[in-house]
N, C-alpha and C positions, 0 to 999 in steps of 0.2 A: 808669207802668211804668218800670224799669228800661233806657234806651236803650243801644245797645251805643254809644256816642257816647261816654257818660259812662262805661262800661266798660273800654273800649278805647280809649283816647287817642291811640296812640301807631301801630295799625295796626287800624285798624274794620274789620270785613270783613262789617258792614250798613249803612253810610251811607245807600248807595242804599236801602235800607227806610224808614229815616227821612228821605231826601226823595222819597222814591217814586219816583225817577228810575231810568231807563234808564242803559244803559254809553252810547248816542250821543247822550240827551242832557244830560250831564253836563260844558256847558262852559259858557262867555262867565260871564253875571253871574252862577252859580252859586258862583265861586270865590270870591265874599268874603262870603256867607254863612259865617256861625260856625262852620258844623262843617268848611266848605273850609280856613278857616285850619289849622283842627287838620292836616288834609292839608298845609296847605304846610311847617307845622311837620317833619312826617312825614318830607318830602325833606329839605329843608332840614339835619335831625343827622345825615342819611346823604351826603352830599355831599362835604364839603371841596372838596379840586380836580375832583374827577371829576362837578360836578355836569350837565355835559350828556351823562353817560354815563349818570347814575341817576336823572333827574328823572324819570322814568316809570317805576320798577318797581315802586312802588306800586300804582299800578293796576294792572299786570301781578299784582301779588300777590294783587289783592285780587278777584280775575275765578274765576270759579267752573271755567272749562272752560280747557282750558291754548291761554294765547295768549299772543302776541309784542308788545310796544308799541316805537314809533322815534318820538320825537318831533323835536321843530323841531330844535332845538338839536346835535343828534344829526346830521342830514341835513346841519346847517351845518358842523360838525366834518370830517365827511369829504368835502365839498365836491360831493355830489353832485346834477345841476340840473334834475331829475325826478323823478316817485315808483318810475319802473321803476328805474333804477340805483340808488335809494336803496333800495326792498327787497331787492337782493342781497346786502347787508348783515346780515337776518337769519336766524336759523341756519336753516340746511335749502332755503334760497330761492336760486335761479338766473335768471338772468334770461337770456333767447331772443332774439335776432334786435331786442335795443337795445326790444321793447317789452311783452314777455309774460313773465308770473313764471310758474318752474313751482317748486310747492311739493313739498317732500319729494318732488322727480322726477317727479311727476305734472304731463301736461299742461297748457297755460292754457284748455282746456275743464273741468278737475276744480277750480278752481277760480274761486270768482263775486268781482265787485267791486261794493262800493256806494259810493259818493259822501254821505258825510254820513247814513249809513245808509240810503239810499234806492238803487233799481235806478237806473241813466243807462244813454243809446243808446252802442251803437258806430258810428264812422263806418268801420270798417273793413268792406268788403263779402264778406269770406270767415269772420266768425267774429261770433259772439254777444257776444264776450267785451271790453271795452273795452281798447284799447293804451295801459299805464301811462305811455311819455311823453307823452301829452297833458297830463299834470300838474306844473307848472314847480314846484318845490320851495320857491319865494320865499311860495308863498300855502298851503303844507299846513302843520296845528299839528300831527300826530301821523299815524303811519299804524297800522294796530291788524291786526295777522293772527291771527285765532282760525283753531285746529290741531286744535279739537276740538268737534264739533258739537255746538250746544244749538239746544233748539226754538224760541226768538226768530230763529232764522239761517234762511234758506232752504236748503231740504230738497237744492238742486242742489250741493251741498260735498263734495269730494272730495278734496283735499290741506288745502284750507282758504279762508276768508273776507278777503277784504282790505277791509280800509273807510277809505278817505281821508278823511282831517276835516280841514277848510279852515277857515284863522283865524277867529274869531269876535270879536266886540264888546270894543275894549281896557276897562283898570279904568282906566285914564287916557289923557288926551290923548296922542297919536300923529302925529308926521311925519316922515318917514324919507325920504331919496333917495340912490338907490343905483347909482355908473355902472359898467360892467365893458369890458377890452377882452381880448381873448386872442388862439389863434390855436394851430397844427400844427406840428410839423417835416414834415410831408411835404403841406406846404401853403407851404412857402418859392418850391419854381421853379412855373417855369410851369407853368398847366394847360390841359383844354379845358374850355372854355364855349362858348356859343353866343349868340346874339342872341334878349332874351328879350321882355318887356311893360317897360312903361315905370312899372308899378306891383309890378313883382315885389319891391321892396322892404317891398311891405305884405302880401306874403303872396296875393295877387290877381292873376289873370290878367284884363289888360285888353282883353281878348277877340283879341291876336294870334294864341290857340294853338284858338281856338274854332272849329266847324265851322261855315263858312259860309251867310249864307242859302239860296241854293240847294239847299243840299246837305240842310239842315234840312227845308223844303219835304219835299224828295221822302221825306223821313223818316216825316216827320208826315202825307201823304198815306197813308204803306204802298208806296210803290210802289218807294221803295230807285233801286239803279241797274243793277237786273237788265234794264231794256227800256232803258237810254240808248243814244242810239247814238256812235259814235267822236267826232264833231264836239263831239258834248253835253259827250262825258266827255271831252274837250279841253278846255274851255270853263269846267266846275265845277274841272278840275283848277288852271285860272290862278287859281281865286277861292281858293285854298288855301295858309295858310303854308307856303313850301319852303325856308323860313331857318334851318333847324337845325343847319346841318353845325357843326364842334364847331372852335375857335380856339384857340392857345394864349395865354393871357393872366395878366399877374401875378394874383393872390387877394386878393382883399381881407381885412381882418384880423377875426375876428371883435367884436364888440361888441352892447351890450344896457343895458338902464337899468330899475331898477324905483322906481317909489314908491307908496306909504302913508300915508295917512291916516285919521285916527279918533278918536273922543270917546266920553265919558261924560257924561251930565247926569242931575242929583238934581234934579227936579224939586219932590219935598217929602219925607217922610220913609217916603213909599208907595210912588213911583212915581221907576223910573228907566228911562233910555232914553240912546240909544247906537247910532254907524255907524261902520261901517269899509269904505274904499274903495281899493283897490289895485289899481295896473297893471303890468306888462311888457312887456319885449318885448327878442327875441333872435333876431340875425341872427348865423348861422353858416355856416362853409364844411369841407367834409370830401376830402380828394384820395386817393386809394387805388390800388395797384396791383395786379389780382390776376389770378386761373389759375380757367379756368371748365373742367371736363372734364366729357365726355358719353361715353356708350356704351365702355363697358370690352370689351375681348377675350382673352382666355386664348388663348395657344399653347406647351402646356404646362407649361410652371413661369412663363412669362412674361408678363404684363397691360400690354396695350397700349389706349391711349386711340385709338378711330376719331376720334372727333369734340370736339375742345380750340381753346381759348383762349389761347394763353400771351402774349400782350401784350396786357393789358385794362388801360386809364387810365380811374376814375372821378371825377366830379368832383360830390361833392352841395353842394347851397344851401340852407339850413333858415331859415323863418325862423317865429318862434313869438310870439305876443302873447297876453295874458290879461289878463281884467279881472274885479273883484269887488266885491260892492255885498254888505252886511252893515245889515242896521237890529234893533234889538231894541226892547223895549220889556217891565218886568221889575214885578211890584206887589209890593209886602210880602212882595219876598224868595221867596213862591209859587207864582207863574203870572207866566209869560213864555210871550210870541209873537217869533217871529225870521224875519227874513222875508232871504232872500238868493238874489242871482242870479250866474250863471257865466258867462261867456264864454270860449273856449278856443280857438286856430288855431294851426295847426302844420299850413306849407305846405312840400313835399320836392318841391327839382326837382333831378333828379338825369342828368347826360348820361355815357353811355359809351362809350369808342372802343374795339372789341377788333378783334385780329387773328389768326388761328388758320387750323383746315382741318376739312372736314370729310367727310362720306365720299365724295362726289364732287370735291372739290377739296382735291387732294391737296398736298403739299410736295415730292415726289416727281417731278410733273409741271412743278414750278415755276411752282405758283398757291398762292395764298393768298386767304381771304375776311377783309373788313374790315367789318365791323358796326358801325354808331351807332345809337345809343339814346338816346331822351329820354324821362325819366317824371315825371309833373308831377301831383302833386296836390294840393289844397287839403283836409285834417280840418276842421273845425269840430263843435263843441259847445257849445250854448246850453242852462242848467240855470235854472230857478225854482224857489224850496223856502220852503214857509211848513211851520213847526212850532210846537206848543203844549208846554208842559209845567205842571203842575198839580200842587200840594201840597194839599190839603183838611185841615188838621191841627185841626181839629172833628170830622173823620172819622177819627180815630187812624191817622193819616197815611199814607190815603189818596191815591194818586200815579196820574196819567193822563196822558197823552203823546200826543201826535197830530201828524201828517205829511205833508203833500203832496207832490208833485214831481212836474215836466212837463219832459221835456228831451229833446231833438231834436241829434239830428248829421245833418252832412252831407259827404258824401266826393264830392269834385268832381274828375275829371280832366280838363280840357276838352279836351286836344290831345296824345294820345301820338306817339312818333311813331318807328317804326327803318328804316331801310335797308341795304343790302348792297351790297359794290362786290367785284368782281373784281381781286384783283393778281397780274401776270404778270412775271417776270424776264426783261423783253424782250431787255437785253445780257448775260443771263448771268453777272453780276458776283456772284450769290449774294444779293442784296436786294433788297428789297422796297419802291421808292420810291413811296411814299402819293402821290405827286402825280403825280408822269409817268409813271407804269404801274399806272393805275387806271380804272376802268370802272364804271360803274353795270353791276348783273347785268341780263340779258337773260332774264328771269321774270318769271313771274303773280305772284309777288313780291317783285319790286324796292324796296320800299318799303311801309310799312304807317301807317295812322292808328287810334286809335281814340280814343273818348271817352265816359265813364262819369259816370253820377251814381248816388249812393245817398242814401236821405234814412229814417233811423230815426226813431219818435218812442216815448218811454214813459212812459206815468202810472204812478205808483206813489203811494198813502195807507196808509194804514193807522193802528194805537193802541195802545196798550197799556197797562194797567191794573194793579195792583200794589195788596197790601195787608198788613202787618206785622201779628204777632200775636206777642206774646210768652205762653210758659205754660212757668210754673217757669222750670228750665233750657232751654229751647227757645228759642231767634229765629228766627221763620219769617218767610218773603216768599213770596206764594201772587204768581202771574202770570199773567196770561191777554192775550190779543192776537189780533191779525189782519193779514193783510199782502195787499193787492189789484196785480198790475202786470199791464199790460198793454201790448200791446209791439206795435207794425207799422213795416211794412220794405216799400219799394221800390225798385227798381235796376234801371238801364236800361246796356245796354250797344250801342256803335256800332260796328264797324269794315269797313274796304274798304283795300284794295290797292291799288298803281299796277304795273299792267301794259305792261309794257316793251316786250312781244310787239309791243304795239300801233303802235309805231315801223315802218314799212316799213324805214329804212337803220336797223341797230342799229348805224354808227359814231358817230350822235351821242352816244351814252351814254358816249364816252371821258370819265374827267374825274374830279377826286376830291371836287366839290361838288355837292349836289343841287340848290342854289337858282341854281348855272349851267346843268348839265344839264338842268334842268327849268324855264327862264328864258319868260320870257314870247315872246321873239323866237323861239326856240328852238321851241317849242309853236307857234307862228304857221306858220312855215318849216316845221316838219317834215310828212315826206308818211306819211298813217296807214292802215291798212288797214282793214279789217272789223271786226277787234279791237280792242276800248273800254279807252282807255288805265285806267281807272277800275273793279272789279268788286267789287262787295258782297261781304265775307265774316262778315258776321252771322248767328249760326247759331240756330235753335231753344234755346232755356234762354237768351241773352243777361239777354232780360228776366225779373226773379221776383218775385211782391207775398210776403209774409206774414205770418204775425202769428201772435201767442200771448199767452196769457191764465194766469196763474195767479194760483189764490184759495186763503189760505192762516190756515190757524186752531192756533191752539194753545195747551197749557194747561202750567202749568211752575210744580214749588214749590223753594224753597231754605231749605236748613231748618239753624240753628246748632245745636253742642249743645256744653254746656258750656265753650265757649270752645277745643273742643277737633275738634269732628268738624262737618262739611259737607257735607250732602248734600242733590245739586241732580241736578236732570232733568223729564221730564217726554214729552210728544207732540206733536206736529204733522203735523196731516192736509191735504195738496195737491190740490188739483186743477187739472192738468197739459193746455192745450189749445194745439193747435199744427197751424197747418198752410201750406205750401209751396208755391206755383205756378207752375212755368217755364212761360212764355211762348213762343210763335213771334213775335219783333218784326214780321214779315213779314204775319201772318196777324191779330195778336191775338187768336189761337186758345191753349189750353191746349197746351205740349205732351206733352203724352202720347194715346196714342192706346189705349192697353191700358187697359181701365176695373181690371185689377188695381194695374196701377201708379197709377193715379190716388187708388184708396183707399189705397195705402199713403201719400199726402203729406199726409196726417190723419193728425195723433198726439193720442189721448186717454189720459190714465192716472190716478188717484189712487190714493191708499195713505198709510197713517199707515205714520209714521217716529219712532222710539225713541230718546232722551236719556239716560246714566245717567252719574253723578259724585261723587266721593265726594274731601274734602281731610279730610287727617290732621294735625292744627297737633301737630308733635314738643315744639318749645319757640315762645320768642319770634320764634328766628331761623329755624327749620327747619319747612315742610312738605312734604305729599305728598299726591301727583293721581293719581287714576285716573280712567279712562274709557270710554265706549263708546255708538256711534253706528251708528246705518242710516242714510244717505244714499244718492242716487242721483247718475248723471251723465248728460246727456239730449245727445242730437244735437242740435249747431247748425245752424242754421237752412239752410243751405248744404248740408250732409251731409248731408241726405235729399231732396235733387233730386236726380236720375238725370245732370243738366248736367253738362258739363267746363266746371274754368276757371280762371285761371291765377292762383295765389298770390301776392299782391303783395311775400309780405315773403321767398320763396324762389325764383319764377318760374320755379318748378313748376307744369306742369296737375296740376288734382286733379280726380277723377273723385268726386261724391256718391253715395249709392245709398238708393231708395228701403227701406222696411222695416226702416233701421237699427235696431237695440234699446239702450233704458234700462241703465247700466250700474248695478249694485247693489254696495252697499260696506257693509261689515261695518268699521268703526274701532273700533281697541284704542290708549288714549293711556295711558302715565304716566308723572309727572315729580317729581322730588325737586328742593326747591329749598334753597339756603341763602340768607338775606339776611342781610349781618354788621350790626351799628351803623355801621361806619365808611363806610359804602356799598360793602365788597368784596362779591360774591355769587356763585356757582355754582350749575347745575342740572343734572342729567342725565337725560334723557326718552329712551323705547322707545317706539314707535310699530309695531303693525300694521294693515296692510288686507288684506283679503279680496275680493275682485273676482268677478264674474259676469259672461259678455259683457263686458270691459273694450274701450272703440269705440277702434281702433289705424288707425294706416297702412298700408299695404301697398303694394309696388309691383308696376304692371300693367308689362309689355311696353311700348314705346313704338316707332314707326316711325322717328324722328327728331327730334334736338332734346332738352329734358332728360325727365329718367325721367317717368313716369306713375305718378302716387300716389293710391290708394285709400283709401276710409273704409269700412271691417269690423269688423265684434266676433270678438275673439278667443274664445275659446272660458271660460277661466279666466285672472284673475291676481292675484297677490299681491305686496305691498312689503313692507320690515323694514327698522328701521333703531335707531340711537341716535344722540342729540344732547344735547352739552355745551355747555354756558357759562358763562363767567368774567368777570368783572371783579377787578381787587386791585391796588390801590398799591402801589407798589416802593419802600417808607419803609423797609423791614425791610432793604435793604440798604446803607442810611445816608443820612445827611443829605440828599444829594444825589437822592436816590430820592425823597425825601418830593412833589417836583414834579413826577412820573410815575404813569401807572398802563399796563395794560396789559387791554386784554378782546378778546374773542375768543370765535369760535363751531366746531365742528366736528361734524357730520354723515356718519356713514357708515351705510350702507343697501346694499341689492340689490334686485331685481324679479324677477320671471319670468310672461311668458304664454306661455300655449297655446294654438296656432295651429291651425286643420281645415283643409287645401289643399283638401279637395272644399268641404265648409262655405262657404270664401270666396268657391270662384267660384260657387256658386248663390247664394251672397251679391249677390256686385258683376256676376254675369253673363260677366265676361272670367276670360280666363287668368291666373293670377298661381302663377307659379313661382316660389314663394317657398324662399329657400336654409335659413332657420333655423325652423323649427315650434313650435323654443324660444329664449325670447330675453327682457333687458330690456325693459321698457316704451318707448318713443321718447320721448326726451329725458333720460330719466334716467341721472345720475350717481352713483357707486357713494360719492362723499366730496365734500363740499362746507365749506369754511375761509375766514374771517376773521378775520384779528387786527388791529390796533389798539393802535397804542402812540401814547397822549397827552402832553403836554406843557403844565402851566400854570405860569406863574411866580408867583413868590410875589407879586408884587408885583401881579398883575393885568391888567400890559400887555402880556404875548403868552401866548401857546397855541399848539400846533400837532401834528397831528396823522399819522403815517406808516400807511396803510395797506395791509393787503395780503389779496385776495379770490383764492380760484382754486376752481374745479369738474373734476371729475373727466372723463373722454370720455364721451358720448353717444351714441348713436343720432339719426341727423337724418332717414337714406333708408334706409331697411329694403330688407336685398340682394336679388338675386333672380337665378337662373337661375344657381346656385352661386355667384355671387360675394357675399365677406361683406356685413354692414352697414356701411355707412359713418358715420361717428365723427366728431361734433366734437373736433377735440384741447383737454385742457388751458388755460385761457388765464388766465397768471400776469399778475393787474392788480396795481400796487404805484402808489401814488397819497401822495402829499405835502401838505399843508394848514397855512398857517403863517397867522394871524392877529395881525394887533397894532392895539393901540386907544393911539393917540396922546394923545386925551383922552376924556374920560366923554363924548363926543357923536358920535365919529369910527372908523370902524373899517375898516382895511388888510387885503385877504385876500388871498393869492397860493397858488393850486393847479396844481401838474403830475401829471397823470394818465398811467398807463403808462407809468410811470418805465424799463420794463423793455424798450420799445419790441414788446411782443406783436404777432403776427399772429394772425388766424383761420385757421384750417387745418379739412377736413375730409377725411379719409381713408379707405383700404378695404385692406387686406393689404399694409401699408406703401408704397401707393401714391398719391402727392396727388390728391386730386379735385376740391379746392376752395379756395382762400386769399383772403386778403384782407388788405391791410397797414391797419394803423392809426392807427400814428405818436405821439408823444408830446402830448399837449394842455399847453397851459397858459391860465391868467388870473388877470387883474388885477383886484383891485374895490376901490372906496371908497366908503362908506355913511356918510353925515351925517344924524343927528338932530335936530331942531330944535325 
């Protein structure tokens, strides 16, 4: 037959029929197969200077449903040192809270992530969804966001699909070692830290921060510290780290080191085989100053904050390591097995000093409260993946692919820990001296511990089968597949109080450290009353198991015609099982007691879901994409317990609610592309959605402390938008130009849901005086821009790169009780990248990030709610080849 290979030389848009391969698995030894070179060819005449800007729009060209490709080189360019900041990069993408992409303004529940095409666990314990920096940028070859749903993708897609694909098997020998060092401008003066584990440089609490035997005992008995008496909870209190209070001390600088290593071997002229092994690791420090405000007041045209922040010092520690093991082994070019394991850790200990007031201590009265906070967790994520891939070319090249994966996170916090002090203007000088007019509070909560674990695990297999047929003018690729994962989750949560009450003399609380105030001598001496210094505040939902199961089949053809028309689609039918169980940790009973609520935390559903695409090849250089998809968006796992609990990356209570509903999505995609010869290119895409029940926040009423935020289906919603992209050398404006280019993306859209006030509270059960009924989706931004001005010299020995990202205001806390939403502001990143290679084996990179020194802000009726400083970054690196 006629192969489109030998047709099309120059841009195949059936390769994959003639090797029967899938999009994920089309790497490592596949590329020096004959018809790969034709591909390297491909980039290669479209490059000149700009080639880390176009070595992947070929695949993006050559992809049936419209998607975005960022490869390696790309991420290196702009210097970015994860997969979350390195997808803000693509057009329509924003990235949240340093670890959730939201696509086209759609939440980081509307869109799913895979790992080398395969589901992985989250170790975050409030969301389904994996936090893209867990993935250090040193060991991704590509990240691939499809925008437009096809039925190989899982049916939960709603802005779109991310799939990280991590390096695979070099074509030749590989050793690389890479050191970095960097560091803050608002990381120069002193900060606080505290006294932490003697291993905290690995990322590891060496059990300083852990809860004591004792205190475990009565855990794992059930019996808590509801029946201890005063003496007891004396006694488990001394067995207790009380060394947290916060010091000011210089910062250490950040630094990190990665290496690489890898081979190829020909064993004979059948069989080749091949490893790649790479490590990391990155110790960083982040110092911030911000403004935390609570509970707004209106008195008349005037919004006053009851309960603020305004002197809060943070001070985070990151430290992050990974490692990677790659083996392949590859026969007559056909059939290859790849067999590769992950390991991921990214440990955040982060102390805060704030000072503020709140509605009982006032500034007024001349008192102030001072809060520390420590929040300490360990991520981890451990991946195994064995894959097949199969050419049968006896079978008129017939292609089979096959997939396992087992991989497990674990979110560990062993020792949280905050306290409150009293300060008083005892000489009336108008300040507030943190040391000599300080006091531990005299309250049931004077000081708080808790301690969590989460431990996810998920299998995910599956295959998929491929078979080309040519007739006449037709290339077709018939597909069929399966996709099996299955997913369980358990999470235990700890916490108790120190009871101040329990003091007969409340003068010994004077003092501005807890690990004086609460000193061993101190605790010995002091005379206690009735009241147990110690009191459980472990509440029913603490603890939740669950798990969920979906089995997924589907059938999908892609069909050429004449070199000129493409049409792909096809079905996929789910079955969707899921269910939720909060706990009483006290009782090890279920909590719920209403057998209605109890069958709402069972969720079953299936339903087939619809594919349909169509590309218009104009010329050589020019096509066009349409589209359209059903997809759903399903409640995470958390969202439908009835439990309160507090968002780790906002520190917000969120309230779940049983019964939540399936959101349904109608997608409308198209896009025009241009690809020039010389590697300039342009595209401009329209995107609608149509939304059912779209699952939103809401905010509930709160007693005290920050807002209370709800999980509801809004009634209807709908997004709209347009997005551009460019790339084009700036040769055209002379000589000088010809070492330039310049690309760039822009994204403008709007939203709208419709909210039921009655609806919501027979929804979530509470009150929720919601101010707007109509309004943007939460999170979404009305424009979102990156551009990119490059630099390569002729000569080959520098490049560099000036970038600049910014998104539009948001929605973060949806208003309530008339007052509006509050808004993330604008945040204009401009980021610098200057590369220089001394020799063919050596390479110099120095990046400064937020050139522009940005804050975080979040706002409500031009009134601050929320900031955060961020400060300038930079670093240094040198990578030698050997």
């Amino acid at each position: 037959m006629n192969t489109p290979l030998s047709r099309f030389p120059l841009k195949s848009l059936t390769l994959a029929v003639i090797g029967g391969l899938s999009l994920q698995s089309a790497v490592a030894f596949a590329q020096e197969a004959d018809e790969d070179k034709v591909l390297e060819e491909v980039v290669a005449t479209g490059t000149r200077l700009k080639g880390t800007a176009t070595a992947v729009l070929q695949e993006r060209k050559n992809q049936a449903f419209v998607a975005d490709i960022l490869g390696a080189e790309q991420i290196s360019r702009t210097g970015d040192s994860d997969a979350a900041s390195a997808l803000r990069r693509v057009t329509g993408l924003t990235l949240v809270d340093g670890k959730f992409i939201y696509v086209r303004g759609l939440g980081e529940r509307y869109s799913s992530t895979q790992l080398n095409g395969a589901a992985v666990p989250s170790p975050d314990p409030t969301r389904s969804v994996i936090p893209l920096d867990l993935f250090p940028s040193d060991i991704i070859e590509s990240l691939s966001v499809q925008k437009s749903f096809s039925p190989s993708m899982p049916a939960a897609f709603g802005g779109g699909n991310v799939d990280i694909r991590l390096k695979t098997i070099p074509t030749d020998f590989v050793f690389n070692v890479t050191g970095k060092i960097g560091g803050n401008s608002d990381n120069f003066d002193d900060a606080y830290q505290y006294n932490g584990g003697d291993n905290d440089w690995r990322g590891k609490d060496d059990g300083t921060r852990a809860a004591p035997q004792g205190i475990v005992d009565l855990w794992e008995s059930k019996a808590f510290l509801d029946n201890v008496s005063s003496t007891e909870a004396r006694d488990l209190l001394k067995t207790l780290n009380r060394d947290y209070d916060p010091k000011l001390e210089s910062v250490d600088p950040d630094f990190g080191m990665n290496m690489t290593v890898g081979n190829r071997f020909d064993y004979n002229d059948d069989i080749r085989y091949g490893f790649l092994l790479s490590t990391g690791y990155n110790n960083t420090w982040q110092v911030a100053d911000e403004f935390i405000g609570e509970d707004p007041q209106r008195n008349g045209d005037e919004i006053s904050l009851v309960r603020f922040f305004d002197e809060v010092q943070t001070t985070e520690h990151s430290v992050k390591w990974s490692g990677l093991a790659n083996f392949g082994i590859d026969y007559k070019r056909n059939h290859r097995i790849d067999f590769s394991t992950i390991v991921l850790n990214d440990t955040r200990d982060q102390i805060r000093d704030s000072i503020g007031n709140s509605n009982n201590i006032q500034l007024v009265d001349g008192q102030r409260i001072r809060d520390i906070e420590v929040i300490y967790e360990e991520r981890k994520m451990f991946t195994n993946q064995v894959k097949g891939t199969h050419t049968f070319t006896d079978l008129n090249f017939l292609g089979f692919d096959w997939r396992y994966s087992l991989g497990r996170s674990l979110r560990r916090a062993p020792g949280n820990f905050e306290a409150r002090f009293i300060l008083e203007d005892e000489n009336g000088d108008g300040l507030f001296d943190t040391e000599n007019e300080s006091s531990l509070t005299n309250a049931t909560t004077a000081a708080r511990y808790q301690f969590q674990t989460l431990h996810d695990r998920v299998e995910n297999y599956g295959w998929n089968m491929t078979y080309p047929v040519t007739l006449d003018k037709w290339e077709i690729e018939l597909k069929t597949g399966a996709d099996f994962v299955s997913k369980s989750r358990t999470a235990e949560n700890r916490r108790f109080d120190v009871n101040t009450r329990g003091f007969a003399d409340s003068s010994i609380l004077e003092g501005y450290e807890v690990s004086d105030i609460l000193s061993n001598d101190v605790l010995d001496s002091a005379t206690l009353n009735s009241t147990p210094l110690l009191s459980d505040t472990t509440i029913a939902g603490d603890d939740y198991v669950a798990a969920q199961k979906i089995d997924g089949y589907y059938i999908e053809g892609d069909f050429f015609f004449d070199n000129t028309w493409r049409f792909s689609g096809g079905l996929r039918w789910e079955d969707f099982r899921q269910a939720v169980v909060p706990f009483d940790p006290k009782t090890n009973q279920i909590d719920l007691s209403d057998e209605a609520d109890r069958s709402q935390l069972a969720f079953n559903e299936d339903d087939v879901y619809l594919s349909l695409a169509a590309t218009y090849t104009i010329n050589e250089e020019m096509q066009l994409r349409v589209s359209y998809g059903e997809t759903v968006v399903r409640p995470d796992l958390r969202e439908v317990s009835s439990s309160t609990y507090i968002d780790p990356l906002t520190d917000f209570p969120v309230g779940g609610t049983p019964g939540l509903k399936t959101t349904a999505i109608k997608n409308y995609d198209a896009r025009w592309e241009w690809y020039i010869d010389n590697g300039d290119n342009l595209s401009v895409g329209v995107f609608y959605k149509d939304m059912d029940a779209p699952i939103e926040s809401v905010q509930s009423p709160s007693q005290d402390g920050p807002p209370l935020v709800r999980i509801a289906n809004a009634e209807t919603g709908e997004l709209y938008g347009v997005e551009v992209e460019f790339l084009k050398g700036l040769g055209f404006i002379g000589k000088t130009g010809e070492d330039f280019f310049l690309s760039g993306n822009l994204t403008l859209s709007d939203s709208e849901i419709v909210l039921d006030r009655q609806n919501i509270v027979e929804q979530t059960g509470v009150s929720a005086s919601i101010t707007n009924l109509e309004r943007r989706l939460t999170g979404h931004s009305k424009y979102v821009a990156n551009v990119q001005l490059g630099f390569d010299a002729p000569n080959g020995n520098h490049s560099a790169s000036l970038v600049y990202n910014v998104f539009g205001d948001r929605i973060l806390i949806p208003g309530i009780d008339g007052f509006d939403d509050n808004y993330e502001s604008p945040f204009h990143s401009l980021d610098a990248v200057y590369t220089y290679y001394p020799d063919f084996n050596s390479t110099v990179k120095f990046k400064v990030q937020n050139l522009l020194d940005e804050s975080k802000e979040i706002e409500f009726e031009n009134v601050l709610f929320r900031s955060e400083t961020r400060g300038i970054s930079f670093n240094l690196s040198y990578k030698r080849d050997f």
